[in-house]
C-alpha positions as CSV (number, residue, x, y, z in Angstrom):
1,X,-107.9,65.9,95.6
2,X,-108.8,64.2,99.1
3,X,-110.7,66.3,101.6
4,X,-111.4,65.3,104.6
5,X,-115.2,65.4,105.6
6,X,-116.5,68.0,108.0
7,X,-117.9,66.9,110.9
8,X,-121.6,66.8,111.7
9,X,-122.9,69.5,113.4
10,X,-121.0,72.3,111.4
11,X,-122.0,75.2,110.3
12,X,-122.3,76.0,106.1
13,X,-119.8,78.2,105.2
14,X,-121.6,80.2,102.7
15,X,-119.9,80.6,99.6
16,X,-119.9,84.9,99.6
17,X,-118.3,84.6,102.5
18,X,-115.3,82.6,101.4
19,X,-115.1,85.8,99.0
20,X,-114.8,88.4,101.8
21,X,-112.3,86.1,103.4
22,X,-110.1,86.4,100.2
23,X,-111.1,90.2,99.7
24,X,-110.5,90.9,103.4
25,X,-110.3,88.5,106.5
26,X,-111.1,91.4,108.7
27,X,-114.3,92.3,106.7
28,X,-115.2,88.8,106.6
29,X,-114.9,88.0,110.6
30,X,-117.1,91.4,110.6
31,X,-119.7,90.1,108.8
32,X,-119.3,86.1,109.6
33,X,-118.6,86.2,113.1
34,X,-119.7,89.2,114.6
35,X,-122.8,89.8,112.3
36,X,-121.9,92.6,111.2
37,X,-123.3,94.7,107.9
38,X,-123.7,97.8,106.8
39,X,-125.0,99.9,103.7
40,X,-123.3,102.2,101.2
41,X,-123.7,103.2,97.7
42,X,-122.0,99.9,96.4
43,X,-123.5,97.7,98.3
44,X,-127.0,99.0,97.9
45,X,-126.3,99.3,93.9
46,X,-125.0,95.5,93.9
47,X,-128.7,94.4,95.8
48,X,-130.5,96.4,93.1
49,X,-128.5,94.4,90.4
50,X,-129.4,91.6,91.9
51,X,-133.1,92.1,92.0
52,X,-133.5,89.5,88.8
53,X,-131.9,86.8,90.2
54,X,-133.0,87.0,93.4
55,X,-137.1,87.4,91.9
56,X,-137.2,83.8,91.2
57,X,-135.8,80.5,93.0
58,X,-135.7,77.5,91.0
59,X,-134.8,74.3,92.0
60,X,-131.8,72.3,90.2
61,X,-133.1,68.6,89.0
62,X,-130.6,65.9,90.3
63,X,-127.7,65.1,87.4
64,X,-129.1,61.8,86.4
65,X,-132.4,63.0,85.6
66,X,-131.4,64.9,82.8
67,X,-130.2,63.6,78.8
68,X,-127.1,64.7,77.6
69,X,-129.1,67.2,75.2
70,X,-131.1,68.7,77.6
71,X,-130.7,72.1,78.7
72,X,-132.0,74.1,81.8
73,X,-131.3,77.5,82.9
74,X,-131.7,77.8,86.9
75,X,-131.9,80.8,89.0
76,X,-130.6,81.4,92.8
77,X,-130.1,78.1,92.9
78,X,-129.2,77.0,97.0
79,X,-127.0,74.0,97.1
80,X,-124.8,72.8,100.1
81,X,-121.6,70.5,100.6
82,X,-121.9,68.1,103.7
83,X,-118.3,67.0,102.4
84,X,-116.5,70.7,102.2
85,X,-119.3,72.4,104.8
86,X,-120.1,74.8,102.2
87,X,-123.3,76.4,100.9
88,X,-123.9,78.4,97.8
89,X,-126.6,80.3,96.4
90,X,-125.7,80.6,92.5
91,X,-126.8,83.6,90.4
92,X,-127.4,81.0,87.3
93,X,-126.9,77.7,86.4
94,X,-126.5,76.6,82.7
95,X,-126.6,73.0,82.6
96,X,-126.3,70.8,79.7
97,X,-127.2,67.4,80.5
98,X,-124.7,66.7,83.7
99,X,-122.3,69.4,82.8
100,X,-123.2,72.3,85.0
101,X,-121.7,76.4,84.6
102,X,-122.2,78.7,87.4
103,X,-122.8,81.9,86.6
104,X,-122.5,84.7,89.0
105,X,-123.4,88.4,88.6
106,X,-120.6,91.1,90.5
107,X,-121.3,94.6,90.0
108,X,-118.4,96.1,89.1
109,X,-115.6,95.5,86.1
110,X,-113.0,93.0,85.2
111,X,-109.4,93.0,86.2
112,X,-107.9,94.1,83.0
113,X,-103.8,92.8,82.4
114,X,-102.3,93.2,78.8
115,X,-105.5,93.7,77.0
116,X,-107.3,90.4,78.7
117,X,-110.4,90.8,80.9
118,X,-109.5,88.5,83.8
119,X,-111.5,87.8,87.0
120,X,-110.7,89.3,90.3
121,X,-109.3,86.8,92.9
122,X,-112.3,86.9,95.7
123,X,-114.4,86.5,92.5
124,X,-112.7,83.4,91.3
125,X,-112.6,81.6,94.4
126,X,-116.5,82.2,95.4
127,X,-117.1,80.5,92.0
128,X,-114.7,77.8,92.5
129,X,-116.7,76.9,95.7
130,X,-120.1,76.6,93.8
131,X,-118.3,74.6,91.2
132,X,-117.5,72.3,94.3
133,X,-120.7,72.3,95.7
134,X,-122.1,71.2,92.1
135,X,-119.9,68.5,91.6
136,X,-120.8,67.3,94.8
137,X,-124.6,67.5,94.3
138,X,-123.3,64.9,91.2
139,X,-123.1,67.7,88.1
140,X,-119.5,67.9,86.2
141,X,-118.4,71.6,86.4
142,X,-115.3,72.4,84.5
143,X,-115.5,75.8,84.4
144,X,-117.6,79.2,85.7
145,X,-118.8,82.5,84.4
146,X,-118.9,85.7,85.9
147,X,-120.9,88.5,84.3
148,X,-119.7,92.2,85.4
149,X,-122.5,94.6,85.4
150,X,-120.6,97.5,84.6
151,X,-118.9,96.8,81.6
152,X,-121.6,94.0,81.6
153,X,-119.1,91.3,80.1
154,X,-118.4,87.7,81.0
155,X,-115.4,86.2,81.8
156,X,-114.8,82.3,81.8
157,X,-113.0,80.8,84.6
158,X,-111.2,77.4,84.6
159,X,-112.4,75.6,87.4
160,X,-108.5,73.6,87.3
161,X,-106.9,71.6,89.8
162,X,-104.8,75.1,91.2
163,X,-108.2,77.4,91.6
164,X,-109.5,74.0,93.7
165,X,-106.7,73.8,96.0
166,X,-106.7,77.9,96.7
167,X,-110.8,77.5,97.2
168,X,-110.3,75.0,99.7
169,X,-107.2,76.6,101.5
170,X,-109.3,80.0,101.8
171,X,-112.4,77.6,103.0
172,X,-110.2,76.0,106.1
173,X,-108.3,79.3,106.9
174,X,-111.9,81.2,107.3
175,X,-112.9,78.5,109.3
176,X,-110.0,78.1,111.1
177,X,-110.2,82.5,111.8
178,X,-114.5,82.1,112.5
179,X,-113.3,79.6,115.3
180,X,-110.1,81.8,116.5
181,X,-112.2,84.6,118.3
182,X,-109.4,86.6,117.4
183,X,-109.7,89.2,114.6
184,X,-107.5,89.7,111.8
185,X,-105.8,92.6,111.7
186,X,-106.6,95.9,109.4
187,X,-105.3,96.2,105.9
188,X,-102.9,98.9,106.1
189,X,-103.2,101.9,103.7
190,X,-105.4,99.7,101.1
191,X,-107.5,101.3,98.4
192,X,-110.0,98.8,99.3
193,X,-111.1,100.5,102.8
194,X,-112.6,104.3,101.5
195,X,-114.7,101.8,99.1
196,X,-116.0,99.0,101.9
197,X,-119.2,99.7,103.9
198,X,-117.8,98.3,107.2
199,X,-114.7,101.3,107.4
200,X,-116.7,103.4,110.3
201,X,-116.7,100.1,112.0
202,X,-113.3,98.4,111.1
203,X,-111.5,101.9,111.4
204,X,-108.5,100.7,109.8
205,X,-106.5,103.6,109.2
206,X,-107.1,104.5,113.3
207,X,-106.4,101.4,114.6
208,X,-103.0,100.7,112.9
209,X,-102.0,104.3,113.3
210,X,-102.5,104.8,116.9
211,X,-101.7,101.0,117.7
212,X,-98.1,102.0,116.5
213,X,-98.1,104.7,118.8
214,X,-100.0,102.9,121.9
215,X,-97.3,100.2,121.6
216,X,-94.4,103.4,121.6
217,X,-96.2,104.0,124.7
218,X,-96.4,100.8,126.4
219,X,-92.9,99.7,125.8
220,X,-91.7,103.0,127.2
221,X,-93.6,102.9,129.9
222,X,-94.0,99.0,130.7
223,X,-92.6,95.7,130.6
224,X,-93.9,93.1,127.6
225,X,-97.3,91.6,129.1
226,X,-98.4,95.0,130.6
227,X,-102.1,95.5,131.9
228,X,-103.6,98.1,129.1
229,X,-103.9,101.9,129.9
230,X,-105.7,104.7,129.3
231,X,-105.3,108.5,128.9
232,X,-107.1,111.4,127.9
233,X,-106.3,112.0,124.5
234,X,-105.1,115.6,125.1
235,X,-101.9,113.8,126.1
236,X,-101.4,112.4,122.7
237,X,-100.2,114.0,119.5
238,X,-102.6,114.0,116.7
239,X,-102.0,111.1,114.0
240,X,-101.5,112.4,110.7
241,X,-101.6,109.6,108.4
242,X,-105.4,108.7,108.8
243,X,-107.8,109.3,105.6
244,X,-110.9,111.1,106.5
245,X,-113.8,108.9,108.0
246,X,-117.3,108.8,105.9
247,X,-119.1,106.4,107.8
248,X,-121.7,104.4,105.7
249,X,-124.7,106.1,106.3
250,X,-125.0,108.9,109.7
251,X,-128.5,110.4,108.7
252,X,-130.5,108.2,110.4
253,X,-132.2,110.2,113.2
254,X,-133.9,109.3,116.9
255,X,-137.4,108.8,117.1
256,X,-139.4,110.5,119.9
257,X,-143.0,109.5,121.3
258,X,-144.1,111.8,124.1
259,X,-148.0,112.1,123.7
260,X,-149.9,110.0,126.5
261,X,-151.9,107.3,125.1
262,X,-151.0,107.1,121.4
263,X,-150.3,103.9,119.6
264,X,-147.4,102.5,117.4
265,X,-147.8,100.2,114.5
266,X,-146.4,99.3,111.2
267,X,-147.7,98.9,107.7
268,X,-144.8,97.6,105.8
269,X,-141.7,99.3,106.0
270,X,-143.6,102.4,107.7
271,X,-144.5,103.1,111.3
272,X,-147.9,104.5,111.8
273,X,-147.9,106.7,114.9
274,X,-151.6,106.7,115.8
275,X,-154.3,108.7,118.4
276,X,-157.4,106.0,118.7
277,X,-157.9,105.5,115.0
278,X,-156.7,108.7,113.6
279,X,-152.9,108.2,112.2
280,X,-150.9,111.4,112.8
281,X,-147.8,110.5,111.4
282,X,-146.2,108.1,109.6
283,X,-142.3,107.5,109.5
284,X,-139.8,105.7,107.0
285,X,-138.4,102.6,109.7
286,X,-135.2,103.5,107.5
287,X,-134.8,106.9,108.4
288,X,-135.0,105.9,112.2
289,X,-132.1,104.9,114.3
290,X,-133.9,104.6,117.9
291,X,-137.4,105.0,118.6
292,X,-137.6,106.4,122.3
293,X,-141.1,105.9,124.1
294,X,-142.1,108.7,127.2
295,X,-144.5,107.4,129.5
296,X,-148.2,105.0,128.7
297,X,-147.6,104.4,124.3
298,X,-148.5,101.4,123.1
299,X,-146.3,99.5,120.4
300,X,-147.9,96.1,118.7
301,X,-146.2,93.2,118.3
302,X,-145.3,93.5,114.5
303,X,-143.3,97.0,115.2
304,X,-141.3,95.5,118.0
305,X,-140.5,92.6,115.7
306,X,-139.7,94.6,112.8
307,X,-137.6,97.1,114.6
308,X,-135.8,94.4,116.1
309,X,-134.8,92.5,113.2
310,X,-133.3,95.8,111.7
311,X,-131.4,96.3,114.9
312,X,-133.1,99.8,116.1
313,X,-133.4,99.9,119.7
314,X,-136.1,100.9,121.4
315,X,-136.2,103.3,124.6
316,X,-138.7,103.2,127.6
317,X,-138.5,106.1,129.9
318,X,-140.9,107.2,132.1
319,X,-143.2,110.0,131.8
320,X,-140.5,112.6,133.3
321,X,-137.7,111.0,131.8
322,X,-136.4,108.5,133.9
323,X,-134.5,105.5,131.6
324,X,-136.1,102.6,132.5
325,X,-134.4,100.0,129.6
326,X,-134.6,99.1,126.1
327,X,-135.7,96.4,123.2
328,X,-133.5,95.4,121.0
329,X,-132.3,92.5,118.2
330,X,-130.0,89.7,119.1
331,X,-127.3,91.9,118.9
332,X,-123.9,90.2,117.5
333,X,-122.9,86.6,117.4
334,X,-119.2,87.5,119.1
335,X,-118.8,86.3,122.4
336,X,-114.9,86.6,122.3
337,X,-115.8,90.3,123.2
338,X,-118.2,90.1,126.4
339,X,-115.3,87.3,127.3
340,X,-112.8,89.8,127.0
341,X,-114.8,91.9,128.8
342,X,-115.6,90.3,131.6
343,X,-111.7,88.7,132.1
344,X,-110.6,92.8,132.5
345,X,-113.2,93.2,135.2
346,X,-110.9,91.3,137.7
347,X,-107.8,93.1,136.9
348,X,-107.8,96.3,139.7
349,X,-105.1,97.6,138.0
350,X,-107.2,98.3,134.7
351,X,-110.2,99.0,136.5
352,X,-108.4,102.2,138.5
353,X,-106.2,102.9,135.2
354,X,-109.4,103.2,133.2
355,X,-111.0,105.0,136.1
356,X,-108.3,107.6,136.3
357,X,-108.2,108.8,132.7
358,X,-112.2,108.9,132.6
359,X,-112.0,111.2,136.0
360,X,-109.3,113.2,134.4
361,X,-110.9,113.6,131.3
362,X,-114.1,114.9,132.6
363,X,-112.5,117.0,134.6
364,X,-110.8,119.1,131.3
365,X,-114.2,118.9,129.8
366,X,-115.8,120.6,132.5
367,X,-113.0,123.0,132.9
368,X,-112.8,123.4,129.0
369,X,-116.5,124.3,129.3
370,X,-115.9,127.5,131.8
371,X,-113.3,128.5,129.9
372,X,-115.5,129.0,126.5
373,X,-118.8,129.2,128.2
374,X,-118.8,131.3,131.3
375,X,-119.4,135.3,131.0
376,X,-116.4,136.1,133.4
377,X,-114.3,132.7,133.3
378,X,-113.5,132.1,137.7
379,X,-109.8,131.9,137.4
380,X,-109.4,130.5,141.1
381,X,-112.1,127.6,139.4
382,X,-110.2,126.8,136.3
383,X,-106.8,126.7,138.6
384,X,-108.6,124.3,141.2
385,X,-109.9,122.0,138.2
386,X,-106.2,122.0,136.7
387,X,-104.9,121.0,140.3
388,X,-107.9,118.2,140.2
389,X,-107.2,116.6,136.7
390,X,-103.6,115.9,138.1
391,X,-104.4,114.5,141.3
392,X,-106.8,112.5,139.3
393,X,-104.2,110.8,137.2
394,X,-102.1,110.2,139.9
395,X,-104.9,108.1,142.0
396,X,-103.9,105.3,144.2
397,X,-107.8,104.0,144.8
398,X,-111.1,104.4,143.6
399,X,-112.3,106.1,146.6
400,X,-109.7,108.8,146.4
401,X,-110.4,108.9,142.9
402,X,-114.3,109.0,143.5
403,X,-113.6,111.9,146.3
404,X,-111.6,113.6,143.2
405,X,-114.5,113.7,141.0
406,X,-116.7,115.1,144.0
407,X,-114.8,117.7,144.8
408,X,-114.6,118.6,141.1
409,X,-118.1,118.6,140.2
410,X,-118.6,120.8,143.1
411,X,-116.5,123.4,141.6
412,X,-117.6,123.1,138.3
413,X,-121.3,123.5,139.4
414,X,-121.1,125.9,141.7
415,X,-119.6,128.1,138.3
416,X,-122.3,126.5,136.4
417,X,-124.6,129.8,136.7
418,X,-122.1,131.9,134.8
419,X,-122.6,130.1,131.4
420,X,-126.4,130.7,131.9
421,X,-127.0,133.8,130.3
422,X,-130.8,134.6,129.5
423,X,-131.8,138.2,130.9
424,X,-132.0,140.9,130.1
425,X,-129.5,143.0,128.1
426,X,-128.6,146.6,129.6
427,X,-129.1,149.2,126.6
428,X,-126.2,151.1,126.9
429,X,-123.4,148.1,128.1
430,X,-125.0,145.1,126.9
431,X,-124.2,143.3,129.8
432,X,-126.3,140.4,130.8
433,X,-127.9,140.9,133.9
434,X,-129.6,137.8,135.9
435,X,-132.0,137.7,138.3
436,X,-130.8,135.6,141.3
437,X,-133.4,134.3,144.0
438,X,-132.7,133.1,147.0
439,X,-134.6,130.2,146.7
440,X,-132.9,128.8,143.9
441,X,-134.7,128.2,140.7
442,X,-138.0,130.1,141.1
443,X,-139.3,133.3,142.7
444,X,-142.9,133.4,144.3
445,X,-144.8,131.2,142.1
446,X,-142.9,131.7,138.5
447,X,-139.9,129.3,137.8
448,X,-136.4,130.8,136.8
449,X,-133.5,129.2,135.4
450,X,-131.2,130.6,138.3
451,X,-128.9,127.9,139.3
452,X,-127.5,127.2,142.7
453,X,-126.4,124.1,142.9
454,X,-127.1,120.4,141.8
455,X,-129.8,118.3,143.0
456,X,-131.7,115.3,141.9
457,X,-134.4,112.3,142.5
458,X,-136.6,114.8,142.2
459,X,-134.8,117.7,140.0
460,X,-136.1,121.0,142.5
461,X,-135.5,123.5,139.9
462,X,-135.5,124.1,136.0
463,X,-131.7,123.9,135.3
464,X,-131.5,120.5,137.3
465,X,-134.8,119.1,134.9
466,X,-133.0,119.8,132.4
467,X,-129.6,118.4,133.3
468,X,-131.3,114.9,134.9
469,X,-132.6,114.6,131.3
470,X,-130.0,115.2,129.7
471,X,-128.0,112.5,131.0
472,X,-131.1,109.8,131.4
473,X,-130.8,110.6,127.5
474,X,-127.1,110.1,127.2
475,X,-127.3,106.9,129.0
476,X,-129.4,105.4,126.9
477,X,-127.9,106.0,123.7
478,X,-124.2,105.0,125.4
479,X,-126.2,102.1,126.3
480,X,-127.4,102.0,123.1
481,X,-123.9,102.1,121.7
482,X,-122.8,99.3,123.8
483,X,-124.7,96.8,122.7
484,X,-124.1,97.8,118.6
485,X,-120.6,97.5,119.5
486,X,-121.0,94.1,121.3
487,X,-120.5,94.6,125.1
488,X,-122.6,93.8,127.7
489,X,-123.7,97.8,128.8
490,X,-123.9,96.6,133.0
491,X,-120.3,95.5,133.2
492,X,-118.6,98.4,133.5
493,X,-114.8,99.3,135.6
494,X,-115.5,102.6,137.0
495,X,-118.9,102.5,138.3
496,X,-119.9,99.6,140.8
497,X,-122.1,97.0,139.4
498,X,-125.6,97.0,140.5
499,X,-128.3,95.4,139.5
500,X,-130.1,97.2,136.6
501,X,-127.5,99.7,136.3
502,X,-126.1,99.9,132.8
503,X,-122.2,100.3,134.3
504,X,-120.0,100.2,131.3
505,X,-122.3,102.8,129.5
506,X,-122.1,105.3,132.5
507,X,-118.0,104.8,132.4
508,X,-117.7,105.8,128.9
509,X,-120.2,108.4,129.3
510,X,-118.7,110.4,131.8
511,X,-115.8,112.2,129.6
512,X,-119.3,113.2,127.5
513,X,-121.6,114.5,129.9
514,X,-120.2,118.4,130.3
515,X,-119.7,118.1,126.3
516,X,-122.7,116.7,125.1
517,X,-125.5,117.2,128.1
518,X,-124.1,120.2,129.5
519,X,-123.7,122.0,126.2
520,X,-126.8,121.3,125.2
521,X,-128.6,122.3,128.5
522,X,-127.2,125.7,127.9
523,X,-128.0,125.8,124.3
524,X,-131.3,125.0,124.9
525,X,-131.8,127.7,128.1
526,X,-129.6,130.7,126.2
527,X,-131.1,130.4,123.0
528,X,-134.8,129.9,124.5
529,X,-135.6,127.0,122.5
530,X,-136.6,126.4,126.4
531,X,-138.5,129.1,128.6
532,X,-139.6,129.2,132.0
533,X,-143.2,128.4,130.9
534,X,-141.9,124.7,130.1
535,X,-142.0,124.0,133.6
536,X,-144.2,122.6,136.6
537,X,-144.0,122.1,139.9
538,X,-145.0,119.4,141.6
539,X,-144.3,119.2,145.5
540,X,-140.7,119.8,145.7
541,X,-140.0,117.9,141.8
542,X,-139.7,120.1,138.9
543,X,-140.4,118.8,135.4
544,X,-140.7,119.8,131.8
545,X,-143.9,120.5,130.1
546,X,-144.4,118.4,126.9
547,X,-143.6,122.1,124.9
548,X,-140.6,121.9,127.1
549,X,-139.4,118.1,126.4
550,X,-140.4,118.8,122.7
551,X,-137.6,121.6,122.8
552,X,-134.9,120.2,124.7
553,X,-134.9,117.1,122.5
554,X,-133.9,119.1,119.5
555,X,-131.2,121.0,121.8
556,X,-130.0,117.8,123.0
557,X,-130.5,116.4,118.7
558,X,-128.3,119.4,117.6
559,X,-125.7,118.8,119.9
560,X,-125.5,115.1,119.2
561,X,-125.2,116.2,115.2
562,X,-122.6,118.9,116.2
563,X,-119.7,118.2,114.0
564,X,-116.3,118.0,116.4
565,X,-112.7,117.5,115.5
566,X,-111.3,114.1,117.2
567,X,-108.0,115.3,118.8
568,X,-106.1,111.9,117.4
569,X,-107.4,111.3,114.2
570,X,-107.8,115.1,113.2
571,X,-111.3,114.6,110.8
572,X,-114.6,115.9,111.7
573,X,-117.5,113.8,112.8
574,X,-120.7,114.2,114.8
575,X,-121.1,113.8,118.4
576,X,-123.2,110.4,117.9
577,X,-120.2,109.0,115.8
578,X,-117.5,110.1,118.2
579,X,-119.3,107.9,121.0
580,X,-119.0,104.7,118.7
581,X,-115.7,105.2,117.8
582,X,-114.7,106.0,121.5
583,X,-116.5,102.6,122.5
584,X,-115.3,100.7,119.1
585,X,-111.5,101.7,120.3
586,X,-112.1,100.2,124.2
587,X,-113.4,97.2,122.7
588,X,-109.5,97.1,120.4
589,X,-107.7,97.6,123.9
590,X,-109.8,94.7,125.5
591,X,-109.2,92.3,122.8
592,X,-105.1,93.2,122.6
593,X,-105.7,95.4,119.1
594,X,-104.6,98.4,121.3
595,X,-102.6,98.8,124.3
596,X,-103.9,102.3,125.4
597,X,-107.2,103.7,125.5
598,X,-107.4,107.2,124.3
599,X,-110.4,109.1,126.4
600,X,-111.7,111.7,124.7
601,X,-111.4,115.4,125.7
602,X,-111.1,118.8,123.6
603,X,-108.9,121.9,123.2
């Protein structure tokens, strides 16, 4: 068979990768294109397996070296194909003079049909390439092995002129899909998705499910060709044909380093958190998901690097809090996204689309939170917020809209005191009674958590400390989120763009700050995991005592971990996944996966 060289300059194709394609062309433009990988049980059991071959690298003698009764057994052997633009790194190779079998090692078990072990079709084809990339390398290969761990038998594979032709098919198509920048859609309903590592990413039953009901929506609603939209999810029904989410790993947790003057390094796969030469703790890098750094820590060299390469960001703030940007890896190889991206930006009518639903769904948050939270929930309040969220979605501009989400906040706020509920309890009612000075937030020379109103650069009280931390925090792991998912965080479509300002993360934020910041805030104050003695004052700033940041991060941890229900999909998942699925969905409505953009709000 005749194929046609590839041209200089091209990337290898690496053989594995022709396999995903054939497994899943959606899990292979994940990992291929964007970069993409993550762990589970599977995957982490098939490296393990692994671990023999991958000990020892021997290089394969040319063909015409060897006699026709010599014999060599090779290990990870890397070969490449300047003809097909392939490359292969092969498990074994039993050769016998110039006849060469590739022998690769899968974890799992044969397809069994009619009593005969056969091999799986992904599996085939992978070995079919190395079979092409020996006989290009000048060995005869007429046939392959693959060994199956679990039942730990071989199976023989014809390498015939039919398992050639549907290697190099799935090699150009994979190419051809690498080169497309467009993704291939989900597998719908497929046993294969519980099973693969990428399904928190790929979200395959979500996508399909409410892209059949976002393109209802749209062709109700607007002509073929429309500009995507986006509403608050409480306006949508929940989908009932999505299997529970159980992302690949979610126990990860966030580092945080607030001692002055300590120092961060690494011994292997451990960072060593150290004051002068004494260490005083070290930390697993793989139980870590951010490391965030408060004020004058040093970090060497090797830590940055190593944190890097495993793609865990790395927070500066300053001393009090203030999010001054992050380290992190390369990020993804998919520019197709920040394209997309960037195109929207010109269209007004997303912009102020997008705009309105984010308005309008902060605004039920925040009225959501008075309802559940406050002690005696203001009627006239919750009525006004109502009458808000609908003027919201009916928006003509982003000043009107901008004047909506003023007057809200103002509202909301100035009920905020009645969710704060430390006092003390009358014996014989049990009412909460607060003290409330008129000088908003502390009385003589002792600091209270009595809240008037919201102020900030500096915070003048306790409750605002708390509150301008609290967001500084959830900007930086939206920001955080933004560039895992591939966007470029400071081009956002609500917020204007200004330089330094992380844009799109304070857009997709704003549904999340009564939820996540505000929550916590009052978690953290009503449960005194923060006091009044956490406090300072400094001139007219108040900040948080090192006790004091110590105890808010857990509030702020705890509320992250909550578990919620997602109004469309109906399973439960932490706070931290819900903001990567929210930004994983935006990025399916920018690409054309999805025609609406659900924003996220609760009951």
């Amino acid at each position: 068979m005749s194929q046609k060289p590839v041209p200089a300059g091209q990337n290898y194709l690496p053989a594995r990768m022709v396999n995903e394609f054939v497994y899943c062309p959606r899990l292979f433009y994940y990992e291929y294109v964007e970069g993409l990988f993550a762990d589970n049980t599977e995957t982490v059991e098939g490296r393990l397996r692994h671990t023999r071959c991958d000990d020892r690298q021997d290089a394969l003698p040319p063909s015409e070296s060897l006699s026709e009764t010599e014999t060599i057994h090779a290990r990870s052997v890397t070969l490449s194909s300047d003809r097909y633009g392939v490359i292969a790194t092969i498990d074994l190779v039993e050769a016998s003079g110039p006849i060469a079998t590739p022998v690769d090692y899968k974890r799992g078990a044969p397809r069994v049909l009619d009593g005969q072990l056969l091999a799986w079709e992904p599996d085939r084809v992978q070995l079919a390439v190395q079979a092409l990339v020996l006989r290009d390398n000048g060995y005869q290969c007429n046939e392959g092995v693959i060994f199956y761990w679990k039942t730990r038998q071989r199976v023989r594979v014809a390498i015939d002129e039919a398992l050639v032709r549907a290697a190099l098919d799935a090699v150009r198509e994979a190419r051809r899909t690498a080169e497309s920048g467009q993704i291939p859609p989900p597998l719908v309903d497929s046993p294969k998705c519980p099973r693969c590592s990428l399904v928190g990413i790929c979200l395959p039953d979500e996508t399909t499910s409410f892209g059949q009901h976002a393109a209802r929506l749209a062709a109700a609603d607007s002509p073929p060709g429309q500009i995507p939209t986006a509403v608050p999810a409480v306006n949508l029904p929940e989908l009932d044909n999505v299997r529970k989410l159980l992302p690949a790993r979610d126990d990860r947790k966030p580092l945080y380093i607030t001692t002055q003057g300590l120092y961060v390094g690494k011994s292997g796969e451990v960072l060593k958190i150290k004051d002068g030469e004494t260490v005083l703790q070290e930390i697993r890098i793989n139980d870590i998901c951010q490391v965030n750094i408060f004020g004058n820590i040093q970090v060497t060299t090797q830590a940055i690097q190593t944190l890097c390469q495993k793609d865990i960001p790395i927070a500066y703030f300053s001393q009090g809090g203030w999010f001054y940007g992050m380290t992190c890896g390369l990020g993804l190889k998919n520019v197709f996204l920040r394209k997309a991206q960037f195109r929207w930006v010109e269209s007004e009518e997303f912009c102020l689309s997008f705009a309105r639903a984010l308005v309008a769904g902060k605004i039920r948050n925040q009225r959501t939170m008075l309802q559940r939270n406050h002690i005696e929930p203001p009627q006239h309040a919750i009525a006004l917020l109502k009458a808000l969220v609908d003027e919201a979605e009916q928006a003509t501009a982003m000043d009107q809209l901008l004047g909506i989400e003023g007057n809200a906040a103002r509202i909301y706020f100035e009920n905020f005191s009645g969710m704060i509920k430390v006092g003390h309890s009358d014996a014989a009612e049990g009412d909460i009674v607060q003290d409330k000075p008129p000088s908003g937030g502390w009385s003589g020379n002792s600091l209270t958590f009595d809240f008037v109103h919201r102020n900030r650069r500096p915070p003048r009280d306790p409750v605002n400390a708390l509150l301008s931390l609290g967001y500084s925090l959830l900007t930086k792991d939206m920001t955080a989120v933004c560039h895992t998912v591939g966007f470029d965080p400071f081009m956002g479509y609500f917020h204007q763009l200004r330089f330094g300002r992380p844009s799109l993360a304070l857009d997709l934020m704003e549904p999340f700050r009564p939820l996540i910041v505000d929550s916590a805030v009052l978690t953290a104050i009503n449960t005194r995991m923060v006091t009044e003695r956490d406090f300072v004052r400094t001139g007219q700033a108040v900040a948080l005592t090192p006790s004091g940041r110590k105890g808010f991060f857990r509030a702020y941890e705890q509320r992250m971990d909550d578990l919620v229900t997602h109004p469309l999909f109906g399973y439960r998942v932490s706070y931290r996944r819900v903001l990567e699925i929210q930004t994983r969905l935006l990025a399916r409505v920018l690409t054309g996966e999805l025609s609406v953009y659900p924003v996220f709000t609760t009951r």
